[in-house]
C-alpha beads as a LAMMPS data file, in Angstrom:
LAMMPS data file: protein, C-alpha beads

284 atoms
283 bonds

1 atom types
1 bond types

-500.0 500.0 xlo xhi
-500.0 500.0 ylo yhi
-500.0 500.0 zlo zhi

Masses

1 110.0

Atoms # bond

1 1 1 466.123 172.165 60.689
2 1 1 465.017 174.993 58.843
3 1 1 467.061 177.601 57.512
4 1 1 466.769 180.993 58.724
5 1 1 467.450 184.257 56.863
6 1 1 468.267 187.621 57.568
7 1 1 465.842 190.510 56.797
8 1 1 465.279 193.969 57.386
9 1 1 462.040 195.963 57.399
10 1 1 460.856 199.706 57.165
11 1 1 457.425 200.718 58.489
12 1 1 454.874 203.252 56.446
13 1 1 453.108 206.247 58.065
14 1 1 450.682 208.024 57.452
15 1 1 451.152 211.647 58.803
16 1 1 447.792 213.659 59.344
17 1 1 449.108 216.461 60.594
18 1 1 452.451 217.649 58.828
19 1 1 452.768 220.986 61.674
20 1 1 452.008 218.660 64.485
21 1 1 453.523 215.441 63.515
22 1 1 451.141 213.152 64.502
23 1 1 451.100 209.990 63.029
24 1 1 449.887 206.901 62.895
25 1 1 451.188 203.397 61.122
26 1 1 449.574 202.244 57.678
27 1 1 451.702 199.316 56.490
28 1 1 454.805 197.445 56.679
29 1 1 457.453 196.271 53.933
30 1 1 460.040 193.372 54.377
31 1 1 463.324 192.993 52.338
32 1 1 465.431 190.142 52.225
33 1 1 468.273 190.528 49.280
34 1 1 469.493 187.028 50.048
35 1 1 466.385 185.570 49.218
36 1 1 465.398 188.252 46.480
37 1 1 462.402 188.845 48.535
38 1 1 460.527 192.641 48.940
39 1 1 457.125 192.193 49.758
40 1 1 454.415 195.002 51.706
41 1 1 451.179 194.862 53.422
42 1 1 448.883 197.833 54.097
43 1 1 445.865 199.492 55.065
44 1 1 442.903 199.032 52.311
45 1 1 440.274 201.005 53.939
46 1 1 440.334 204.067 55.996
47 1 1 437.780 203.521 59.005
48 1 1 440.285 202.760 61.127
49 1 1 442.230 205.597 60.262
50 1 1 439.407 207.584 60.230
51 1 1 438.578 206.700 64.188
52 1 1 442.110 207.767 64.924
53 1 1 441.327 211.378 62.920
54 1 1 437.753 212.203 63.040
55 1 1 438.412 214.843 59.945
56 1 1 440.376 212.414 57.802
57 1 1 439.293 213.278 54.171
58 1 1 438.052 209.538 53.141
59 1 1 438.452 209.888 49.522
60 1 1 441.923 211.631 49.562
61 1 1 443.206 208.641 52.162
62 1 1 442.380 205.818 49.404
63 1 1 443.966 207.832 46.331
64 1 1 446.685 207.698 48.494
65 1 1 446.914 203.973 49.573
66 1 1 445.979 202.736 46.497
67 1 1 448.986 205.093 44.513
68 1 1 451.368 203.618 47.744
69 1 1 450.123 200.366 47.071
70 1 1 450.515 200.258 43.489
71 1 1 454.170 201.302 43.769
72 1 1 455.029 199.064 45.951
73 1 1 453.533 196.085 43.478
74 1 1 455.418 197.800 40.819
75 1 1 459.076 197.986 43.049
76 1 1 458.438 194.021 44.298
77 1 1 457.604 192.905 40.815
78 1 1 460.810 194.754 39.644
79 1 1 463.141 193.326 41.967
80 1 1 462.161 190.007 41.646
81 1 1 462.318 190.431 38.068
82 1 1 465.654 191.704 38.754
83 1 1 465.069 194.776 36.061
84 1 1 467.089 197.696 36.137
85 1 1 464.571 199.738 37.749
86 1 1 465.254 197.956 41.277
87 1 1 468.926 195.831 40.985
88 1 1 469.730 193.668 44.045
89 1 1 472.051 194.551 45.946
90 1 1 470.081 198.024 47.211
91 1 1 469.456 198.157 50.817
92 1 1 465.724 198.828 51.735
93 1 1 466.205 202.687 52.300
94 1 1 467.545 202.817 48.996
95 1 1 464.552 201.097 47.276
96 1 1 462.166 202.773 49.696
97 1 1 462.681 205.975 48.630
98 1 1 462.870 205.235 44.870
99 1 1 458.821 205.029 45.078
100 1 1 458.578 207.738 48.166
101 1 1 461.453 210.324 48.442
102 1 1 462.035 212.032 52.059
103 1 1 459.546 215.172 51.735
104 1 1 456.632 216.871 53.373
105 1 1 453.892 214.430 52.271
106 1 1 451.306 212.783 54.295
107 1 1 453.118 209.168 53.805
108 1 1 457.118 208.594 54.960
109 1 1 459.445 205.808 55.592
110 1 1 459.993 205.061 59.000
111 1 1 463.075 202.984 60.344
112 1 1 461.962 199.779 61.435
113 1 1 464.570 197.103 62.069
114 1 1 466.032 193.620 60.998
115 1 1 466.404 189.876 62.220
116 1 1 466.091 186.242 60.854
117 1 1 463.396 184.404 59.546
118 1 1 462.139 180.447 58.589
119 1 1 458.982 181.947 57.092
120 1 1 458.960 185.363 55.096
121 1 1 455.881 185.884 54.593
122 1 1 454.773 184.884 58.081
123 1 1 457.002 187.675 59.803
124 1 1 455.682 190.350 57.173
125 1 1 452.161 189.270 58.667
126 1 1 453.420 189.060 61.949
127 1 1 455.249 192.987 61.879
128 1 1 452.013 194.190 60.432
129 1 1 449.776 192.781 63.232
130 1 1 452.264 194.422 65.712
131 1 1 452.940 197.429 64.448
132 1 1 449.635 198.273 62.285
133 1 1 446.815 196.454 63.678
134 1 1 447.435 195.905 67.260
135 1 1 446.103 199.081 68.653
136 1 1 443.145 198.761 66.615
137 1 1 440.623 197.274 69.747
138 1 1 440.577 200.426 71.127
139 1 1 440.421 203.560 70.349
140 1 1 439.938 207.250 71.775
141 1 1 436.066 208.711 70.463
142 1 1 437.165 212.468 71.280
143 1 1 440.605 213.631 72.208
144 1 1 441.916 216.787 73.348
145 1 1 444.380 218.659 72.334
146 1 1 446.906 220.998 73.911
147 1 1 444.520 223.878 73.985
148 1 1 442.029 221.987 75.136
149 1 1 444.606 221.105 78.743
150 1 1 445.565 225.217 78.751
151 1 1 441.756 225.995 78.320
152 1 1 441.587 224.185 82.125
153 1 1 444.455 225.517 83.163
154 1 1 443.331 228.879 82.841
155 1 1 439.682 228.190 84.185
156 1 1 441.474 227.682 87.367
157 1 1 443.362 231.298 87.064
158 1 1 440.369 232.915 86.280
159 1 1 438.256 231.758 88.925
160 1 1 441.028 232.412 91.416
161 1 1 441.116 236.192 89.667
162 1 1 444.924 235.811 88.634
163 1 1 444.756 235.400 85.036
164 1 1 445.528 239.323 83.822
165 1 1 449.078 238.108 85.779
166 1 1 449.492 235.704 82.766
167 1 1 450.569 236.678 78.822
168 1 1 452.372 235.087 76.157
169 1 1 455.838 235.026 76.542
170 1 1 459.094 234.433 73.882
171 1 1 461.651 232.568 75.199
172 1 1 464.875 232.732 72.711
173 1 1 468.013 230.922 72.671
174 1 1 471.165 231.507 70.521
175 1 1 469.613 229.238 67.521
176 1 1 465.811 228.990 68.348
177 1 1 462.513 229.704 70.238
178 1 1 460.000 228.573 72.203
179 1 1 456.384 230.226 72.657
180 1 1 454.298 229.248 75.645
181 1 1 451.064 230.934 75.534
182 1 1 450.738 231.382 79.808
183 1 1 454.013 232.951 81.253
184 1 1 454.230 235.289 84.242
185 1 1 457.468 236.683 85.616
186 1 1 458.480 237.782 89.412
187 1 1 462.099 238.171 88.571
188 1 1 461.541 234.820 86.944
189 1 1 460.032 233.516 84.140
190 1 1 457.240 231.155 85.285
191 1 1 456.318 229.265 81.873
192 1 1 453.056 226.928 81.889
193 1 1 453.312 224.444 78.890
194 1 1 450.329 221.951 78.105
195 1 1 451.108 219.066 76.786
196 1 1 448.521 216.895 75.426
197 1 1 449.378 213.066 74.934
198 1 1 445.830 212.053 73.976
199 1 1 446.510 211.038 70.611
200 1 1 445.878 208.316 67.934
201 1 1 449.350 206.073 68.832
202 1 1 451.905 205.110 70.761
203 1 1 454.487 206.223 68.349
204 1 1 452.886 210.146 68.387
205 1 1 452.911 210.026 71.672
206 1 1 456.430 208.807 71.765
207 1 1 457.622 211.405 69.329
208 1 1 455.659 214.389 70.834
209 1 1 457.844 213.924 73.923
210 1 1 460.722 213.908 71.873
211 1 1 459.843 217.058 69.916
212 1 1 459.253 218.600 73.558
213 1 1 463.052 217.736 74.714
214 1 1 464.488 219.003 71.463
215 1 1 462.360 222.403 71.813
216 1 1 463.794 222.857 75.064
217 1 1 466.964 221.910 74.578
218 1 1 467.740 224.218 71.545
219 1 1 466.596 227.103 73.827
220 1 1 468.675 225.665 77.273
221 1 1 471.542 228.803 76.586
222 1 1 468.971 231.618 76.912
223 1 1 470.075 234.338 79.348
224 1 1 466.839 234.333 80.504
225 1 1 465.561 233.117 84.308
226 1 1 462.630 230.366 83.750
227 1 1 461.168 227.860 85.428
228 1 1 458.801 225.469 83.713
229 1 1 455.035 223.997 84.498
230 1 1 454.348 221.114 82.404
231 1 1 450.940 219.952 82.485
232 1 1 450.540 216.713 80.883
233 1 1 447.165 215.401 79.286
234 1 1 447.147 211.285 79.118
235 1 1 445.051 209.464 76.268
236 1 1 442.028 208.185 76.736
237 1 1 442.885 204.559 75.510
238 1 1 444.410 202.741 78.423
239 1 1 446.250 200.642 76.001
240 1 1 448.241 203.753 75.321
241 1 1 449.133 204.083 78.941
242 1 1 452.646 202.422 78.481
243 1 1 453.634 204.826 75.503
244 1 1 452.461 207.576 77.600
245 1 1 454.363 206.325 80.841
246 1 1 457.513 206.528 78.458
247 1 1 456.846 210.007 77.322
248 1 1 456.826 211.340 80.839
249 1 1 460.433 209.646 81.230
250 1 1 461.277 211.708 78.284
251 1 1 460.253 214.949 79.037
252 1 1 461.647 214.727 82.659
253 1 1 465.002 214.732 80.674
254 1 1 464.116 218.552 80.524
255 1 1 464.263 219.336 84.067
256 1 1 468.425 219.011 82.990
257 1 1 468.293 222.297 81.411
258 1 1 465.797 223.950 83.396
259 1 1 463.813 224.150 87.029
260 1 1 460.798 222.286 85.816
261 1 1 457.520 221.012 87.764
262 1 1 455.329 218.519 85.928
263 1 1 451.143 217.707 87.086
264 1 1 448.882 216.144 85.685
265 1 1 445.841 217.430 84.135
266 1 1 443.913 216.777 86.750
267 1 1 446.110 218.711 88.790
268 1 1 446.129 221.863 87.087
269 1 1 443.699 223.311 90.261
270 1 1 446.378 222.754 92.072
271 1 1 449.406 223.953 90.226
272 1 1 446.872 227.387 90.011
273 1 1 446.904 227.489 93.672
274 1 1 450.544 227.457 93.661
275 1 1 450.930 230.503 91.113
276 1 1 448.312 232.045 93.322
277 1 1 450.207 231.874 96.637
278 1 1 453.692 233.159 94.570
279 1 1 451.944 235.963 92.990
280 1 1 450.390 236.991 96.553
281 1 1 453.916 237.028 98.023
282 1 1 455.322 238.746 95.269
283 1 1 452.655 241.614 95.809
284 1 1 453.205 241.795 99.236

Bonds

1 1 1 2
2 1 2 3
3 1 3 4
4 1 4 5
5 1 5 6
6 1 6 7
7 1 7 8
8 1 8 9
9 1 9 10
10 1 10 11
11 1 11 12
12 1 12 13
13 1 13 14
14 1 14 15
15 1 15 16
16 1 16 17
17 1 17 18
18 1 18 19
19 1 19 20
20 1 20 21
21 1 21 22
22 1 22 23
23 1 23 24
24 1 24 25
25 1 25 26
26 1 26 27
27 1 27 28
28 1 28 29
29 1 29 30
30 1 30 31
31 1 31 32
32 1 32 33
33 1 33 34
34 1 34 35
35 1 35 36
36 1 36 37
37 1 37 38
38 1 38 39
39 1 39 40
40 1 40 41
41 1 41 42
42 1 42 43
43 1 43 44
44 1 44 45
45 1 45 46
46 1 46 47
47 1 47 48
48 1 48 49
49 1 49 50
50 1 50 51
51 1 51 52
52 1 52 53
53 1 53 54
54 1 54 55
55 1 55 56
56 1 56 57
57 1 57 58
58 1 58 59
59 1 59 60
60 1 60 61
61 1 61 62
62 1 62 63
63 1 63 64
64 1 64 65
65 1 65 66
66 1 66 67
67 1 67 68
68 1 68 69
69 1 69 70
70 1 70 71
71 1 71 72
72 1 72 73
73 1 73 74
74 1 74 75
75 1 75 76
76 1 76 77
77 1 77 78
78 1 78 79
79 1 79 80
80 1 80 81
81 1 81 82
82 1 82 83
83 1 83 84
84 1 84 85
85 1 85 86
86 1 86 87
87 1 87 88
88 1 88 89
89 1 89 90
90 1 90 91
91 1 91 92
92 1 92 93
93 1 93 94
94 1 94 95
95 1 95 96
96 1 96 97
97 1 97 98
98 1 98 99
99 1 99 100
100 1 100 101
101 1 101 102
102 1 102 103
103 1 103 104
104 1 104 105
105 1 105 106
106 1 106 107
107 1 107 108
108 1 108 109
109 1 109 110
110 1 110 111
111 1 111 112
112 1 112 113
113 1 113 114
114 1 114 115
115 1 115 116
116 1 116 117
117 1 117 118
118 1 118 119
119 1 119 120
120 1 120 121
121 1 121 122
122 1 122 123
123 1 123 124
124 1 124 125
125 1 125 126
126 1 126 127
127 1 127 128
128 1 128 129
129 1 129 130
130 1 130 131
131 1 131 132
132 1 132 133
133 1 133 134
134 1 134 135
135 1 135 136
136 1 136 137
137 1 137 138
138 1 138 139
139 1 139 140
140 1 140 141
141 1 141 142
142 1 142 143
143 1 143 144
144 1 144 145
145 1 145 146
146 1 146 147
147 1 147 148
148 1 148 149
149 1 149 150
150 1 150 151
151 1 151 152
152 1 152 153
153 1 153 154
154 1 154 155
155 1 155 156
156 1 156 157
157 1 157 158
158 1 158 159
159 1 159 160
160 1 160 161
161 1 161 162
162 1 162 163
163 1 163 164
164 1 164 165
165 1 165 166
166 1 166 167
167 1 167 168
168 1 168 169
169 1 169 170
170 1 170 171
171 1 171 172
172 1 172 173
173 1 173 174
174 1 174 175
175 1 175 176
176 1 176 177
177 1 177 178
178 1 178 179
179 1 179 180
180 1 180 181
181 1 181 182
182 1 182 183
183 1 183 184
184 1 184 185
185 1 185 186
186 1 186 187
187 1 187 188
188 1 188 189
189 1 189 190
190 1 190 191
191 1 191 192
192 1 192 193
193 1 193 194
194 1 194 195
195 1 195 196
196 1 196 197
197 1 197 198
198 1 198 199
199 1 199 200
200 1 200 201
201 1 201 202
202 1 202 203
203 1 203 204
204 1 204 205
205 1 205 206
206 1 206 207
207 1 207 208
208 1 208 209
209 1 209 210
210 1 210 211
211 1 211 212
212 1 212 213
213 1 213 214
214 1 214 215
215 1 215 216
216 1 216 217
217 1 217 218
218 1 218 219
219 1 219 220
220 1 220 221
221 1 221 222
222 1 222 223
223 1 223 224
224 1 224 225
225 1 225 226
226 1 226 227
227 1 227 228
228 1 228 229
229 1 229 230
230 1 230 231
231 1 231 232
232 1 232 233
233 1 233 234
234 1 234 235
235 1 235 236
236 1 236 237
237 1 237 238
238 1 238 239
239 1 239 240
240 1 240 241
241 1 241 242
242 1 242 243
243 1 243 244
244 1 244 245
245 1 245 246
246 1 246 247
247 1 247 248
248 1 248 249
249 1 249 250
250 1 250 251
251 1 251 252
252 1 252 253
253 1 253 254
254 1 254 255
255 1 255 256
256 1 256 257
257 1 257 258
258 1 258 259
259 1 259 260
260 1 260 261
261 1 261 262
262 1 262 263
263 1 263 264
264 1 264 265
265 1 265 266
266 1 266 267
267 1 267 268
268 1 268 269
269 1 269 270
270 1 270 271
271 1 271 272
272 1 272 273
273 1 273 274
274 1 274 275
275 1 275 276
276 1 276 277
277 1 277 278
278 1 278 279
279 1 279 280
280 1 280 281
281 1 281 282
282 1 282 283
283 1 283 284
């Protein structure tokens, strides 16, 4: 029988988009201090990457990987050396961040997770497949962003002649703020927020949602009446559809904090014709 040993592993981003957070996986490292064993794999090329960010600087990309990658050589070679630059007895985090400390670059260290193994090297091939390389038989030509989901939205207001009802609007809590960009108020705060999920992988999509609840959450004790219109924009890959199905979950955890509505996109003509028929009995 073969023997199996325990492992952990940590997964490398690449982050595009430091204001956005968008994301996308570029390699995978597995540790196993038992067996003295810290090996990575990663992206060589960038057309893949590319695909997923149409204005990813190509040159800049492989500077990058190829300074990641030659770390990483460096910090295996050391530990199985044993040298003082990498003793065993470290857990990954620790060496991780020896070779990338937790900043604002366009590469971080992302929690990954641990388990057994017959066959090191096999489950460092087999993490990389799943979490680097499995998305990469589809992918999105164009997506939009969230402008590109309020741009509709506010086709609809204009050609129903209701969008000088609509203006930015602040909404402050005791520690934070949120700024939707189409708000109009009848004694309430009615706040349209687009939310575009059309994005290069699961995990940004995953994490958008997240950054939605925290927003909202860090703003639940204003004084303020407001009730929420989330208009949600779903990638054009289908094989993002599950990640996208899980974001929804997500940011229905909102409606705990405030009176929230969610549509579709393709709804937004008729979320306008809702406004429409509030602002007409509010006039009347």
């Amino acid at each position: 029988m073969n023997r199996r040993v325990s492992y952990t592993y940590s997964i490398l981003q690449y982050v595009h988009d430091v204001a956005t957070g968008e994301f996308v996986n570029v390699g995978v490292v597995l540790h196993s201090d038992r067996e003295g064993y810290l090996e990575a794999k990663c992206r060589t090329t960038y057309n893949r990457v590319s695909q997923f960010f149409p204005n990813l600087n190509p040159r800049n990309f492989k500077a990058l990987m190829r300074l990641m990658n030659s770390r990483l050589n460096e910090l295996s070679g050391a530990y199985r050396d044993s040298l003082e630059v990498a003793p065993r007895g470290d857990d990954l985090p620790t060496l991780l961040k020896s070779i990338l400390p937790e900043d604002d670059s366009a590469l971080r260290w992302s929690r990954g997770g641990s388990g057994l193994s017959v066959d090191l090297s096999a489950t460092l091939s087999r993490l990389y497949a799943r979490h680097v390389t499995h998305y990469d038989g589809g992918v999105a030509v164009s997506r939009r962003s969230d402008l590109d989901v309020l741009k509709n939205f506010s086709k609809e207001l204009e050609q129903r002649h209701i969008s000088k009802y609509f203006s930015e609007k602040t909404i402050e809590g005791s520690d934070d703020k949120v700024v939707f960009q189409s708000a109009w108020k009848n004694g309430v705060w009615h706040c349209v927020e687009p939310l575009s999920f059309d994005l290069a992988a699961p995990e940004s999509i995953k994490a958008k949602a997240r950054m939605y609840l925290g927003q909202m959450t860090s703003v639940a004790d204003t004084p303020e009446k407001v009730k929420l219109y989330v208009v949600l924009g779903a990638p054009s890959d289908p094989l993002l559809r599950p990640a996208y199905e899980h974001a929804v979950q997500i940011v229905k955890k909102v409606s705990a904090s405030f009176d929230q509505e969610i549509y579709a996109e393709s709804e937004v003509g008729k979320l306008a014709s809702n406004l429409q028929q509030q602002i007409a009995d509010h006039n009347h």
